[in-house]
C-alpha positions as CSV (number, residue, x, y, z in Angstrom):
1,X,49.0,-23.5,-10.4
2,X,48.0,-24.8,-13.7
3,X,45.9,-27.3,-12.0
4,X,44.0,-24.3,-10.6
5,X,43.8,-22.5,-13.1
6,X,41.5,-25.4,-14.7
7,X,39.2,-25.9,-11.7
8,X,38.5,-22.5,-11.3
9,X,37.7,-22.4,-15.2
10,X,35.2,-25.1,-13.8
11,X,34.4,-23.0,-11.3
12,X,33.2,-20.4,-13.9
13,X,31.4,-22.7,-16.4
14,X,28.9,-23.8,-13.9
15,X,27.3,-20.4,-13.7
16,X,24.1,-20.1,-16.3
17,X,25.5,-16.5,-17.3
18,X,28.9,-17.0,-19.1
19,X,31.9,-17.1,-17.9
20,X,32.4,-13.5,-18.8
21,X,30.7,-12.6,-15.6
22,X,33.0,-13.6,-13.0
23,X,35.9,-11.0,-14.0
24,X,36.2,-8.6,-11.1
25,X,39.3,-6.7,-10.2
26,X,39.8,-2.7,-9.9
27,X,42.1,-1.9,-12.4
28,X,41.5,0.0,-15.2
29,X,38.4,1.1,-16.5
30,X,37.4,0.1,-20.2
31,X,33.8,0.7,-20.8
32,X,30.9,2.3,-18.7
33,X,27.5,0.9,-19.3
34,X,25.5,3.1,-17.4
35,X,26.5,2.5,-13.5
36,X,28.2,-0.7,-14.4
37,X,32.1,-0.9,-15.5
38,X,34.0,-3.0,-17.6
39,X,37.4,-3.3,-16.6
40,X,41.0,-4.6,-18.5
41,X,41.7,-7.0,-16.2
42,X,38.4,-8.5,-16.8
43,X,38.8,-8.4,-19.7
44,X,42.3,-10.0,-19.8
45,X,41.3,-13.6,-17.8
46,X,38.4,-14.0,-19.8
47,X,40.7,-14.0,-22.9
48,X,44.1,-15.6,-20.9
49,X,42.7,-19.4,-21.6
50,X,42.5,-18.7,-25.4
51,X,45.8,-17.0,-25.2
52,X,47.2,-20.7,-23.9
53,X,45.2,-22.6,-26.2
54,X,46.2,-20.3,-29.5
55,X,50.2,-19.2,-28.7
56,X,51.4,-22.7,-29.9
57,X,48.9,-23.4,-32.5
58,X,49.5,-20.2,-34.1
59,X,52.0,-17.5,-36.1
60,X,52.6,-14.5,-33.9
61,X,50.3,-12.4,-36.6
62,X,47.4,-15.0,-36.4
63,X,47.5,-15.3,-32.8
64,X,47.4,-10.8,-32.7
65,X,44.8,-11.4,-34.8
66,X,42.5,-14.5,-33.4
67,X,43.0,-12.7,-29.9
68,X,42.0,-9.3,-31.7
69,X,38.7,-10.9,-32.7
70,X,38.1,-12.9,-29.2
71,X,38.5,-9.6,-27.4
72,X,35.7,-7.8,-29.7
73,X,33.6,-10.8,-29.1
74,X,34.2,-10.6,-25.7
75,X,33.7,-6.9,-25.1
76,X,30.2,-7.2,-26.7
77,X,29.1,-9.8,-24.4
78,X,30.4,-8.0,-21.9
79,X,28.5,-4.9,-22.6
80,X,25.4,-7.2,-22.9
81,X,25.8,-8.6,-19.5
82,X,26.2,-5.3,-17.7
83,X,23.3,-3.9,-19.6
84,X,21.3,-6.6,-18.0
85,X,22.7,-6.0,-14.7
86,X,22.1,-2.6,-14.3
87,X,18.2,-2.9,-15.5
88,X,17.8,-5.5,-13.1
89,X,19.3,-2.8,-10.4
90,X,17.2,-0.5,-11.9
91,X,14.2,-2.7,-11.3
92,X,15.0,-4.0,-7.5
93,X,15.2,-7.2,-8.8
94,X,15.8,-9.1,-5.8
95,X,17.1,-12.8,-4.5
96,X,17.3,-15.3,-2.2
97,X,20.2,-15.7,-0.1
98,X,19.2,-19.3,0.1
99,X,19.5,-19.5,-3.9
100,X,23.2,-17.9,-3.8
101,X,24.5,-20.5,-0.8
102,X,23.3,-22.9,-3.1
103,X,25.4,-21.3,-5.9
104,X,28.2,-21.1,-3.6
105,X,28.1,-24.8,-2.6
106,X,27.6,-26.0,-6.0
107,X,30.8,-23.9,-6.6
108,X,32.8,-26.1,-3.9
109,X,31.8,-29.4,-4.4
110,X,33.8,-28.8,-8.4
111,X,36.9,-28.6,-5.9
112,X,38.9,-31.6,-4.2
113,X,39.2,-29.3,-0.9
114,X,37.9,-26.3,0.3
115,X,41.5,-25.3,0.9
116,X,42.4,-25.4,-3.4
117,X,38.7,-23.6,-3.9
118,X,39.9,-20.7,-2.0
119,X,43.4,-20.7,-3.7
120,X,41.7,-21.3,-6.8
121,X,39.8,-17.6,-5.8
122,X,43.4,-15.8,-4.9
123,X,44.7,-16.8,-7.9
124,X,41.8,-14.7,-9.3
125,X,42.0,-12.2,-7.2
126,X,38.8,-12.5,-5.7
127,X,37.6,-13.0,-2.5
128,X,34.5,-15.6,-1.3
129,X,32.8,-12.3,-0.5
130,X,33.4,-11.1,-4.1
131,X,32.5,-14.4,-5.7
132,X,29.1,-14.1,-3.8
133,X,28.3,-11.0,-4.9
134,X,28.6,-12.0,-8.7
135,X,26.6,-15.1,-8.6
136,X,23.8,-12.8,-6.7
137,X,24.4,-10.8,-9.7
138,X,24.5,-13.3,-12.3
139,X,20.8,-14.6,-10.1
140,X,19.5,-11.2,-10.4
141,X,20.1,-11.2,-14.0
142,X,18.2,-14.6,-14.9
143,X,15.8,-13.6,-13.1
144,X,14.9,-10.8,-14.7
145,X,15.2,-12.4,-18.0
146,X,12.8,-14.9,-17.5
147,X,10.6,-11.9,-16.0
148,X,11.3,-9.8,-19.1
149,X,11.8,-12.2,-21.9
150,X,10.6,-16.1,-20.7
151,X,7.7,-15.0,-20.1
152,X,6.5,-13.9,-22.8
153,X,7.4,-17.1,-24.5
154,X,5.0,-19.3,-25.8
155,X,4.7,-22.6,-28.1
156,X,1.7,-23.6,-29.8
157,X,0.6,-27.0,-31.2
158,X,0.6,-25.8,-34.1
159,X,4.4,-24.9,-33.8
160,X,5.1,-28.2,-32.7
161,X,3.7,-30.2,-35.6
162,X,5.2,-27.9,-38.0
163,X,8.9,-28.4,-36.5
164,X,8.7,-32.0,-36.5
165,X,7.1,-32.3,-39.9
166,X,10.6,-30.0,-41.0
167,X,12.9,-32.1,-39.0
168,X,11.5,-35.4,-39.6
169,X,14.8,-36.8,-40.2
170,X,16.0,-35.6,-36.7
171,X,13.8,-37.5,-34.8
172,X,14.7,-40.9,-37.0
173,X,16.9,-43.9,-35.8
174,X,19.1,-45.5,-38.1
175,X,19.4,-49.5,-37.8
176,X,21.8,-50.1,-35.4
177,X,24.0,-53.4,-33.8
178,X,24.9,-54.0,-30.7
179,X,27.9,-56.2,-31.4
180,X,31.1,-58.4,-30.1
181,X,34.7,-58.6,-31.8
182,X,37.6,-60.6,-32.3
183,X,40.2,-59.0,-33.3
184,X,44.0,-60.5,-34.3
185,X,46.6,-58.3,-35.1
186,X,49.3,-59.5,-37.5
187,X,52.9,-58.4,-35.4
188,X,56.5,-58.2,-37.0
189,X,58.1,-61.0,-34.4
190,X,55.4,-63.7,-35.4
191,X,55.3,-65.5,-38.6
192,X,52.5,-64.8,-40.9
193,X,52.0,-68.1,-40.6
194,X,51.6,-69.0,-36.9
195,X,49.0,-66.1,-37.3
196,X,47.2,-67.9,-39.7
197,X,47.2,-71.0,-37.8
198,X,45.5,-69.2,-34.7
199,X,42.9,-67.6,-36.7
200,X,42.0,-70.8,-37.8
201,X,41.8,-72.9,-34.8
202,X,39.5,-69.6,-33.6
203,X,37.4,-70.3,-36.5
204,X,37.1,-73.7,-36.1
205,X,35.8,-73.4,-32.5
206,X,34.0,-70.8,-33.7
207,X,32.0,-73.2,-36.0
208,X,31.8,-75.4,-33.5
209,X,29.5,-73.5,-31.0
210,X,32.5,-72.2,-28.9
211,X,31.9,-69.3,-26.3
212,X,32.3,-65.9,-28.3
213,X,33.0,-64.1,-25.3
214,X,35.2,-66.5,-23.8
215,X,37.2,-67.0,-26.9
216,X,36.8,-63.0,-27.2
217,X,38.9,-62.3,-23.5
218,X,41.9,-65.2,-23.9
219,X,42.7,-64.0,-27.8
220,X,41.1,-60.6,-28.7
221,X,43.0,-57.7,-29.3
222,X,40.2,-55.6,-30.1
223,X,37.6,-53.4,-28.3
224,X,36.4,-54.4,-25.4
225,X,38.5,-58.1,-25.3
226,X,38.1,-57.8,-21.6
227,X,34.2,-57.9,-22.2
228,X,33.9,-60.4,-24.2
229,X,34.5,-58.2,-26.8
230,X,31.8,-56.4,-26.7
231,X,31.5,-53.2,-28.8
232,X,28.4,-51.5,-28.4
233,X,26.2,-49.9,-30.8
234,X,27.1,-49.4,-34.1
235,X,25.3,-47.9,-36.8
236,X,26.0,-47.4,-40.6
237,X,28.8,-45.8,-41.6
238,X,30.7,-46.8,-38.0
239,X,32.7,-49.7,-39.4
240,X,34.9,-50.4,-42.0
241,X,33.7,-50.7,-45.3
242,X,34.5,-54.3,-45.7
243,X,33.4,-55.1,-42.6
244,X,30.4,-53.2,-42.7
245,X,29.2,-55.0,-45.8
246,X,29.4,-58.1,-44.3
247,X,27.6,-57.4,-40.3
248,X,24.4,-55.4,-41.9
249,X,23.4,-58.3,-43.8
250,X,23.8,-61.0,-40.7
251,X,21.2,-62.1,-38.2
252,X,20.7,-61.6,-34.4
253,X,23.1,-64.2,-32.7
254,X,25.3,-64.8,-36.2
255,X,29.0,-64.7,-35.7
256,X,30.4,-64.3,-39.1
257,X,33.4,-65.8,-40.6
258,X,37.0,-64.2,-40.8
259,X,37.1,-61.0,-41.7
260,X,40.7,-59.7,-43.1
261,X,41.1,-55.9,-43.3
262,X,44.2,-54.1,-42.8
263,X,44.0,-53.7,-38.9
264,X,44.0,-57.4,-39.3
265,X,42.0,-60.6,-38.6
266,X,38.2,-60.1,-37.6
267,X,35.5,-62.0,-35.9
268,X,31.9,-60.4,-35.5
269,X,29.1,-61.5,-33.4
270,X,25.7,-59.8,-34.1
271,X,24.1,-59.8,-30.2
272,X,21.4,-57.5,-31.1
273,X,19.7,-55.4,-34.2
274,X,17.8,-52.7,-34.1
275,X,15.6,-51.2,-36.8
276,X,15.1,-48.4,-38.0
277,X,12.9,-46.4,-36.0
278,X,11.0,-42.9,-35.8
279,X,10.2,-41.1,-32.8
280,X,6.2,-40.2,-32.5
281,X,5.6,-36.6,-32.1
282,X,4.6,-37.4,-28.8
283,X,8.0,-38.8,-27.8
284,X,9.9,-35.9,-29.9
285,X,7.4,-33.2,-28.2
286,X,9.9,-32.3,-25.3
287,X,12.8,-31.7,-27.4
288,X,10.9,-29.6,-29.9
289,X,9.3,-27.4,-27.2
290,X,12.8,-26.9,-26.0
291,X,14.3,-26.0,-29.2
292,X,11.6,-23.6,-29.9
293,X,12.0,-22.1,-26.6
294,X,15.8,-21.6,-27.4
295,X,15.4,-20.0,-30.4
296,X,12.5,-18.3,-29.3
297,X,14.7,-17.1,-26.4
298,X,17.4,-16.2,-28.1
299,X,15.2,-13.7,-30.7
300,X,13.2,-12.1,-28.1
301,X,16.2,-11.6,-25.8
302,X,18.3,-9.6,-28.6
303,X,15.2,-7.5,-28.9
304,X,15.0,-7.0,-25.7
305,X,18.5,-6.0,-25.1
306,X,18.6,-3.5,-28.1
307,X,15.9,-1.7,-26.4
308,X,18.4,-1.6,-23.7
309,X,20.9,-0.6,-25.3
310,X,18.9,2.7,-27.2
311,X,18.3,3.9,-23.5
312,X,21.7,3.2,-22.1
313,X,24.8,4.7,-21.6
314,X,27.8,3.6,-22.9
315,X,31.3,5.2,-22.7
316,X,34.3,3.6,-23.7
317,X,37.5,4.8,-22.3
């Protein structure tokens, strides 16, 4: 059951509205936004997953009072939502049933079987009916939203330059490596000195023009011994002090000496640098339109709903 209880938590994250909106049993009746209704039990799964994730992290009067908070949160959203809803009622705002098969589909492919998606829906109480009429609802709401609030979103050039000129150091790279490891732990049952002994002979052959990678899969205990020892990318700030000290200052294709920290013995092969590197406004334009969108989006759309909300009716029970 817990196992279903997770996938159908995927099941609600895929949706663009949050999660809130899926909640949709008739019990009792908390708030009324105009023809709309908020119910407990919605109210209750929406908060049941922070319930689990608090009641062993927390005292009995912080978990009253984190769930206390989480419901407030979630009532306003809630209230939000349904506001939405019921304009786009209100305005015939109408969908595709292409669009919601496509929602539904989406939905099932999250699910090993179609069998554990539909007990994943009785465990909710909801029906595939149901489920289809809240993502036509959640579709009706997006796309009044864009109607209402996207698009009447606009970036200039001028808004562009100005954003990257302010976040300059957002749209910087930091020299990087890509590098391999060698890695030899010190253990209890071996003496210090046959250690020793091995780190040496792996030195030597080292020195020698030996194969990193090779050496790097028989003795490695590190990251990535089964790939030679490859590591990845690493940037400043990654790495051990005193092994950062000593990599940074290295050349492509070095492999450096032995390198003793606590964790224990240390080889280091430099397999690629990178330098520092800014992104051209060109190449940063697509994520600054997008996060001026978002914020753009997000100021309109509070606007928008507080007008909403002046004309609405709202009863709590």
């Amino acid at each position: 059951m817990k196992k279903i209880r997770l996938l159908f938590l995927t099941l609600v994250f895929l949706t663009s509205i949050s999660a809130v909106s899926y909640a949709a049993v008739i019990d009792k009746i908390v708030v009324v936004v105009n023809n709309e209704v908020i119910t407990q039990g919605e109210i209750d799964r929406i908060l049941a997953p922070a319930y689990e994730q608090y009641k062993s992290m927390l005292s009995e009067e912080q978990l009253i009072k984190k769930l206390d908070d989480a419901r407030q949160a979630v009532m306003a959203q809630l209230i939000e939502e349904k506001l939405i809803l019921s304009e786009a009622k209100k305005q015939n705002i109408e969908v595709d049933e292409k669009d919601v098969n496509a929602k539904v589909a989406e939905a099932k492919k999250r699910f090993p079987s179609n069998e554990i998606f539909e007990e994943a829906l009785a465990a909710q109480h909801l029906s595939l009916k149901e489920l289809r009429v809240k993502f036509k609802e959640q579709l009706m709401t997006k796309k009044l939203i864009d109607q209402k609030v996207g698009s009447k979103v606009f970036i200039t050039p001028n808004e562009i330059v100005e954003y990257y000129n302010k976040h300059a150091q957002e749209f910087s790279r930091p020299e990087e490596l890509r590098l391999s490891n060698i890695l030899i732990k010190p253990k209890e049952n071996v003496k210090v000195e046959k250690t020793v002994e091995l780190v040496s002979e792996i030195s030597k052959r080292l020195k020698a023009g030996g194969d990193f990678a090779k050496l790097a899969k028989v003795y490695s205990e590190g990251p990535g011994a089964k790939e030679g020892g490859a590591m990845g990318y690493v940037k400043r700030g990654d790495l051990l002090p005193e092994i950062e000290k000593v990599v940074f200052d290295m050349k492509e294709g070095e492999v450096s000496g032995i390198i003793r920290t606590k964790v224990g013995y240390h080889f280091f092969k430099v397999d690629e640098k990178k330098a520092p590197e800014s992104l051209s406004i060109s190449d940063a334009r697509q994520s600054i339109e997008q996060a001026l969108w978002m914020g753009k989006m997000k100021e309109k759309s509070k606007e928008w709903i507080e007008e909403l909300r002046k004309n609405a009716y709202i009863a709590f029970k």
